[in-house]
C-alpha positions as CSV (number, residue, x, y, z in Angstrom):
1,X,7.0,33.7,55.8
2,X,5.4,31.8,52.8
3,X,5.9,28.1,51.6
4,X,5.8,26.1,48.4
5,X,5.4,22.8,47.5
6,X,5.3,21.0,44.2
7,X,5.1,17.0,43.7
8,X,5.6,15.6,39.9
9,X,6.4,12.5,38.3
10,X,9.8,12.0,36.4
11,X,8.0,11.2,33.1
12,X,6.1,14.4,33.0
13,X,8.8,16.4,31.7
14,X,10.0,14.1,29.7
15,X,8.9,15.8,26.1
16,X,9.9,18.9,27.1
17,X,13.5,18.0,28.4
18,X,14.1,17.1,24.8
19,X,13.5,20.6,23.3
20,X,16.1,23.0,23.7
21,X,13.8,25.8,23.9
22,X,12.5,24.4,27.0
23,X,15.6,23.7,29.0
24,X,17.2,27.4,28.3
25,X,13.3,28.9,29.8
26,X,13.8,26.7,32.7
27,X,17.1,26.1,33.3
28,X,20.3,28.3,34.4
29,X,23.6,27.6,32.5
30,X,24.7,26.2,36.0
31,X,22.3,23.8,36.1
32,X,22.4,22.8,32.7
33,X,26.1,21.3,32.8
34,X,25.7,19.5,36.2
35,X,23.3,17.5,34.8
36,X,25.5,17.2,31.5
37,X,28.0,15.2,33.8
38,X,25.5,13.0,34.6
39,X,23.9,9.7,32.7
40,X,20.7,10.1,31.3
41,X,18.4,8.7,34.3
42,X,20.6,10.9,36.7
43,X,20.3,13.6,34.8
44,X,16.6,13.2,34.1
45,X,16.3,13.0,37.8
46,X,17.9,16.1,38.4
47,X,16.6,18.6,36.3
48,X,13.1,16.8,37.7
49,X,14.3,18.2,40.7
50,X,15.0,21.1,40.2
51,X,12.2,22.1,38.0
52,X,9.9,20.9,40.8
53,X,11.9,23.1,43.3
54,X,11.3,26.3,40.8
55,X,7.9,25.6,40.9
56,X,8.0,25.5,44.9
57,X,10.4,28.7,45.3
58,X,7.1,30.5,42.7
59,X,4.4,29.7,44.9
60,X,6.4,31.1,47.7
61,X,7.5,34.1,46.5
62,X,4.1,34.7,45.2
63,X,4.2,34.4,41.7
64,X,3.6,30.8,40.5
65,X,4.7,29.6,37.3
66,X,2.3,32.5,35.4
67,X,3.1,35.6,37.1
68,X,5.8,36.9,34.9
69,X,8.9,34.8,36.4
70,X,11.0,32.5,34.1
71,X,11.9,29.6,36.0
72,X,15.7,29.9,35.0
73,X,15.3,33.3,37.1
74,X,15.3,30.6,39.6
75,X,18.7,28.7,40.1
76,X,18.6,25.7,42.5
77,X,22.4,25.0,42.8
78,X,24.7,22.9,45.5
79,X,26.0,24.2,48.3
80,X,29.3,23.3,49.8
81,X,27.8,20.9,52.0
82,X,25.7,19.6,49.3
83,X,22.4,20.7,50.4
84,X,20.3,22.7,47.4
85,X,21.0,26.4,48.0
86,X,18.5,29.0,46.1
87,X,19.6,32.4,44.4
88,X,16.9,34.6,42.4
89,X,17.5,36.9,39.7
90,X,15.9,39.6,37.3
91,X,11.9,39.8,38.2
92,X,12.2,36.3,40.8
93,X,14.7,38.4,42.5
94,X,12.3,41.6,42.3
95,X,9.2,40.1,43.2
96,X,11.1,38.3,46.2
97,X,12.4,42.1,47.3
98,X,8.4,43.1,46.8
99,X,7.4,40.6,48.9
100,X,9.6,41.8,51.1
101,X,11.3,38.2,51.2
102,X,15.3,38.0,50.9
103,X,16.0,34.7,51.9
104,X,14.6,31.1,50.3
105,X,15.5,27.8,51.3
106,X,14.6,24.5,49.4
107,X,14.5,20.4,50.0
108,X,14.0,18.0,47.1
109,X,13.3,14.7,47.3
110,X,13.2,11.5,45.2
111,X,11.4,8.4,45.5
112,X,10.5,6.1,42.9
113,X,9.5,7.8,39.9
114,X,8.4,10.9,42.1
115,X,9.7,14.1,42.9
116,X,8.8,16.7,46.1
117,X,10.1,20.0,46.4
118,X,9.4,22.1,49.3
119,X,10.2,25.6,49.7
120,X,10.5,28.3,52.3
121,X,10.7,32.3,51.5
122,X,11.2,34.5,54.6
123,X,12.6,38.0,55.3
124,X,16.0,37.6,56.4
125,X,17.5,38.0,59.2
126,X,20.7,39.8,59.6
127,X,22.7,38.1,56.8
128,X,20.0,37.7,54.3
129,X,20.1,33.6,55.2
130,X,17.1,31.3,56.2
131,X,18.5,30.6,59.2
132,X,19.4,33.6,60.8
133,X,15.5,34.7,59.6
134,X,14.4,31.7,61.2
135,X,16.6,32.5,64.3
136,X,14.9,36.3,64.0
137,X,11.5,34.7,64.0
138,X,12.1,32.7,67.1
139,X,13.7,35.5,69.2
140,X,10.6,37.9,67.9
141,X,8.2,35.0,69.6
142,X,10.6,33.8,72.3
143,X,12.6,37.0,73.0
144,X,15.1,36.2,76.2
């Protein structure tokens, strides 16, 4: 198992988020028209968010934000219950596979004018899902 972290202020991506450049290198398609349904500060937030949950899903797949990955190889989209759900493509997804990681989980959190992402990269279990490689895990330690 690996994990990630990454803390940034809101203003600190300000400049970029105005270049159009910039938001197609870090950002899927996906992601790009939730946050056109938003306001301005709501949308700011989010793509805040999510950029600082790339940067958490690199570190824990092993590659950081220099180690050939683009982060809009990393989409951070909802899931039907709301929670961010990660999926990985092109090299993300291959350096995940060569990690021997298949399943990523993420939590992003806002307060104030700061952002935290946190993320968790584990092989997965049966389904290719966090849980059930967290579920694998504790069985492997705590077998029955």
């Amino acid at each position: 198992m690996a994990i990630g972290a990454d803390l940034l202020r809101l203003h600190e991506l300000d400049r970029l988020l105005g270049r159009p450049w910039f938001r197609r290198f870090a950002y899927t398609e996906a992601e790009l028209a939730v946050a056109a349904g938003y306001g301005p500060d709501r949308a700011r937030e989010f793509l805040a968010g999510r950029f600082a949950a790339k940067e958490a899903v690199l570190k824990a797949i092993g590659t950081g934000m220099t180690g050939g990955v683009r982060p809009c190889q990393v989409a951070v989209l909802k899931g039907d219950d709301g929670a961010p759900v990660v999926r990985l493509s092109g090299a993300a997804a291959d350096r995940a596979a060569e990690a021997g990681l298949s399943a990523v989980g993420v939590s992003i959190t806002h307060k104030g004018d700061l952002v935290l992402a946190v993320a968790l990269a584990a092989p997965g279990g049966r389904d290719g899902t966090l849980l059930a490689s967290l579920a694998h895990a504790v069985n492997e330690l705590f077998p029955s």
